[in-house]
C-alpha atoms as an extended CHARMM CRD file, in Angstrom:
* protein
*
        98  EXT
         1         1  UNK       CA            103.8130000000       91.3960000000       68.3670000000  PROA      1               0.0000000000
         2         2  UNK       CA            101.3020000000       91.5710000000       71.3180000000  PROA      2               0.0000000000
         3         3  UNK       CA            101.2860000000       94.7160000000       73.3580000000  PROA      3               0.0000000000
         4         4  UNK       CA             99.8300000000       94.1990000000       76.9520000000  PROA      4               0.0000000000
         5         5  UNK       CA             98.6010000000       97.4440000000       78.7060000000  PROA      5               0.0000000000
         6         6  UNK       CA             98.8280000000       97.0150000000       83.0260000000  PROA      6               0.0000000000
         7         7  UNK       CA             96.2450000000       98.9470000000       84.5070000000  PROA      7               0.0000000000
         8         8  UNK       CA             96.8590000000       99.7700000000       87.9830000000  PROA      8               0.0000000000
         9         9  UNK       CA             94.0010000000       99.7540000000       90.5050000000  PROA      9               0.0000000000
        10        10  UNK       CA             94.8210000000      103.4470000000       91.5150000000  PROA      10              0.0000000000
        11        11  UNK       CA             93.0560000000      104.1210000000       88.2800000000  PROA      11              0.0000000000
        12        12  UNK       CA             90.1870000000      102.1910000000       88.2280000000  PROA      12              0.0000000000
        13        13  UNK       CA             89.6070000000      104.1220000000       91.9020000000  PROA      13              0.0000000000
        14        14  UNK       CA             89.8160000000      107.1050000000       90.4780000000  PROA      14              0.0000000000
        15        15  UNK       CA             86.4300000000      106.6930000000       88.6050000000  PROA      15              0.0000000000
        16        16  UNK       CA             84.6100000000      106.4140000000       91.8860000000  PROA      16              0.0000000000
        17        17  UNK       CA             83.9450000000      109.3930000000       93.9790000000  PROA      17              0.0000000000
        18        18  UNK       CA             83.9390000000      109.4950000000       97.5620000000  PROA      18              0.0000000000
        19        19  UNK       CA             81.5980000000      112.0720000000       99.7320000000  PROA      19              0.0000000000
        20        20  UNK       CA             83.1430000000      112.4740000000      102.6390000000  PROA      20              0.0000000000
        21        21  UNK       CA             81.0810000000      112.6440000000      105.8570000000  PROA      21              0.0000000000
        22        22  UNK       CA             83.9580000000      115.3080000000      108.0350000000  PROA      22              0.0000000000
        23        23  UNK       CA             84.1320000000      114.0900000000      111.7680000000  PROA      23              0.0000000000
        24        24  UNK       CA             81.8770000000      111.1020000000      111.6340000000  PROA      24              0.0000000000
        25        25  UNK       CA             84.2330000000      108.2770000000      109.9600000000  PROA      25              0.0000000000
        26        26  UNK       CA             82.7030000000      105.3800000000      109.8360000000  PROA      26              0.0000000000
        27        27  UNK       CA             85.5720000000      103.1150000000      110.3560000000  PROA      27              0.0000000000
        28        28  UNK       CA             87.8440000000      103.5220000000      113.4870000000  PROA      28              0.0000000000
        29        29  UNK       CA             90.6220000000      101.6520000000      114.6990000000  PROA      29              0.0000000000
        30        30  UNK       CA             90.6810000000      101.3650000000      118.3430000000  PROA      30              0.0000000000
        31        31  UNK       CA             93.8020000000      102.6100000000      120.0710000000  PROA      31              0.0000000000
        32        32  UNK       CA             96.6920000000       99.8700000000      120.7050000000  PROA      32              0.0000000000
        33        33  UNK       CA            100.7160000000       99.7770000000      121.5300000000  PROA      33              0.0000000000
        34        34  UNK       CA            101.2320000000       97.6080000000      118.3910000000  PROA      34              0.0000000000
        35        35  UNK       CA             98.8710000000       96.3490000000      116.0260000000  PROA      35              0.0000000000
        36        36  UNK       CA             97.3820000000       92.6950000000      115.6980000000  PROA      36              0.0000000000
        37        37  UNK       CA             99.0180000000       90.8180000000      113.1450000000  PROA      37              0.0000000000
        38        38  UNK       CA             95.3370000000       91.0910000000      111.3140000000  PROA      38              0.0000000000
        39        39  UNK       CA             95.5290000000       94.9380000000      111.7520000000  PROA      39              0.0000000000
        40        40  UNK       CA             98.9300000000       95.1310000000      110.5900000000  PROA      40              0.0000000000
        41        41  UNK       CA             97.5800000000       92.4760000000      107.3890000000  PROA      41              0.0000000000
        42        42  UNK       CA             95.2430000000       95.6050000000      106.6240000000  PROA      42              0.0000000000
        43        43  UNK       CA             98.0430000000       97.6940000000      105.7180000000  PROA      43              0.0000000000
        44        44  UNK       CA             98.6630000000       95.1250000000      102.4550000000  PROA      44              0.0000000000
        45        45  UNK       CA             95.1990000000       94.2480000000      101.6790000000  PROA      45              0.0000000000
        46        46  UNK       CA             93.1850000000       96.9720000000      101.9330000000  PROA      46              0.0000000000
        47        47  UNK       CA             91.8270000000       97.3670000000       98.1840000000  PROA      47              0.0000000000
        48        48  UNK       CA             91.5540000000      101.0240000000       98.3180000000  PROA      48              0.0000000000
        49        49  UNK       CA             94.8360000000      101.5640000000      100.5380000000  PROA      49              0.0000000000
        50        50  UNK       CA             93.2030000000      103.0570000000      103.7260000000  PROA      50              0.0000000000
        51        51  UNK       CA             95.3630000000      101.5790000000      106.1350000000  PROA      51              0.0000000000
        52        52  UNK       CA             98.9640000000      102.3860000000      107.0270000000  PROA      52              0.0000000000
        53        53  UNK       CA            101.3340000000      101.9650000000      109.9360000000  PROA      53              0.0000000000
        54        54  UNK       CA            102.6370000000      105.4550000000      110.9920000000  PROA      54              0.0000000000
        55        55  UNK       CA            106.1700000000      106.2730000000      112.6200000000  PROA      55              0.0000000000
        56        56  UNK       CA            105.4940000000      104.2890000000      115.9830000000  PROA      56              0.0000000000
        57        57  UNK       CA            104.4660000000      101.1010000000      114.3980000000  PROA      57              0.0000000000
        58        58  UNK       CA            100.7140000000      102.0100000000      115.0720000000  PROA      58              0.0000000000
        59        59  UNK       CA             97.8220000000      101.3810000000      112.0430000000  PROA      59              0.0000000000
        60        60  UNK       CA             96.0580000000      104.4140000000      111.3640000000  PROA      60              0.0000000000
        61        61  UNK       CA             92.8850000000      104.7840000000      108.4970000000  PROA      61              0.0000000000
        62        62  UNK       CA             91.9970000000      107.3270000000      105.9720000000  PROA      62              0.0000000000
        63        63  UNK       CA             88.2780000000      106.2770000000      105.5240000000  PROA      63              0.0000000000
        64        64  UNK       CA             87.8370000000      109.0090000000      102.3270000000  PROA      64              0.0000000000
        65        65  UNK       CA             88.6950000000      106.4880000000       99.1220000000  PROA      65              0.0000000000
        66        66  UNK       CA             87.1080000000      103.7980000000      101.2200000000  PROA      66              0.0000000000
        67        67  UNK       CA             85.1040000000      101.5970000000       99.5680000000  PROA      67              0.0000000000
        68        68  UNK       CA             82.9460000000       99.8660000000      101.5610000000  PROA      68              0.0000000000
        69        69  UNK       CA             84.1910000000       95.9660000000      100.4790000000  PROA      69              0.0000000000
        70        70  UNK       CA             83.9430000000       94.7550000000      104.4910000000  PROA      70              0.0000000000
        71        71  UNK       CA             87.8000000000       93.4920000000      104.2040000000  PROA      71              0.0000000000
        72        72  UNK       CA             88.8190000000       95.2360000000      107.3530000000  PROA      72              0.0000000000
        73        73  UNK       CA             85.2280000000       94.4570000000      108.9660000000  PROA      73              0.0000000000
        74        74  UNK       CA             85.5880000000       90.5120000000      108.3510000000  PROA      74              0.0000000000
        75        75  UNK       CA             89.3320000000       90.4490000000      109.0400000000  PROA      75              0.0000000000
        76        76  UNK       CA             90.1040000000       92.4630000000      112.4180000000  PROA      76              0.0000000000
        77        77  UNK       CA             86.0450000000       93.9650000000      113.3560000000  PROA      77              0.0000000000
        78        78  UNK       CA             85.3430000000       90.3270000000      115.7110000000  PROA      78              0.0000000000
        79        79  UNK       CA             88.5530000000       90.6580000000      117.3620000000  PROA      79              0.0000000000
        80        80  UNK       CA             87.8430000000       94.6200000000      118.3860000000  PROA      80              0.0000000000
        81        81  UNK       CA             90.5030000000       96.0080000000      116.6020000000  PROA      81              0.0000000000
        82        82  UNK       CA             88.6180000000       98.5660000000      114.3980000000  PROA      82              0.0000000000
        83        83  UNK       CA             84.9140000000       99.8030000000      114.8920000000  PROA      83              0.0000000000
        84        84  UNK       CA             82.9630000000       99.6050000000      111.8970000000  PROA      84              0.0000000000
        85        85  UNK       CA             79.3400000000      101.0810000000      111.2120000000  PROA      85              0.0000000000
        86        86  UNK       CA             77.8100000000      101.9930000000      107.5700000000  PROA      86              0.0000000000
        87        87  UNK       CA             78.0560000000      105.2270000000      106.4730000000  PROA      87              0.0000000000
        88        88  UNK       CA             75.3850000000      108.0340000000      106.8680000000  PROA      88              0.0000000000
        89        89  UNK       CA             72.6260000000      107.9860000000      104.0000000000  PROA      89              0.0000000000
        90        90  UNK       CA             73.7110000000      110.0550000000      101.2330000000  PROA      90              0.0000000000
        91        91  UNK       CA             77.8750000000      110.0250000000      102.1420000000  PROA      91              0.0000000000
        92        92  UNK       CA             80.2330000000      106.9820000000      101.2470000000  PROA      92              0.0000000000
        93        93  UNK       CA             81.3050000000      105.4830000000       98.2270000000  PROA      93              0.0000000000
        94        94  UNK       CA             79.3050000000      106.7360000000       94.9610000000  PROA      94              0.0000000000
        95        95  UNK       CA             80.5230000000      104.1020000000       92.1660000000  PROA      95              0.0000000000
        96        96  UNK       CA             80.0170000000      105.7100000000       88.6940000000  PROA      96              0.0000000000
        97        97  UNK       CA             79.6580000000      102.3110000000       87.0600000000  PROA      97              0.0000000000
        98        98  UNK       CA             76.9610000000      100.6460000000       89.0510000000  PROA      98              0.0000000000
């Protein structure tokens, strides 16, 4: 009999910390009606789940979790649908294993 365990990525996250830099987020998506079909894609593959359409239909972010991978910057930064800059020295993503 072969047991497989699932991990879920929520818990491999949850080993990283996060220092949060309050009022200067680093990522920003610009205002719009209705989202981009790239800024709506965010919502799905976001690794660490910042991105989510509210009540209106609109994509909003929760840059503390975020870890830094670029997704959002390669898939929706060219086409001016988010603003993206590196974090301050010192605040960002700490990962514990490397």
């Amino acid at each position: 009999m072969k047991v497989t365990i699932m991990e879920r990525i929520e818990d491999k996250l949850y080993q990283n910390r996060y220092l949060v830099d309050t009022g200067r987020p680093h990522i920003k998506v610009r205002p719009h009606l209705s989202p981009s079909p790239n800024l709506l894609a965010l919502t799905q593959i976001c690794p660490a789940k910042c991105y989510e359409a509210n009540d209106a239909g609109q994509v909003e972010i929760v840059v503390d979790g975020c870890m830094e991978c670029g997704t959002c910057r390669v898939l929706c930064e060219a086409n001016g649908d988010i603003e993206w800059n590196y974090p301050r020295g010192g605040f960002g993503i700490l990962f514990k294993f490397g």
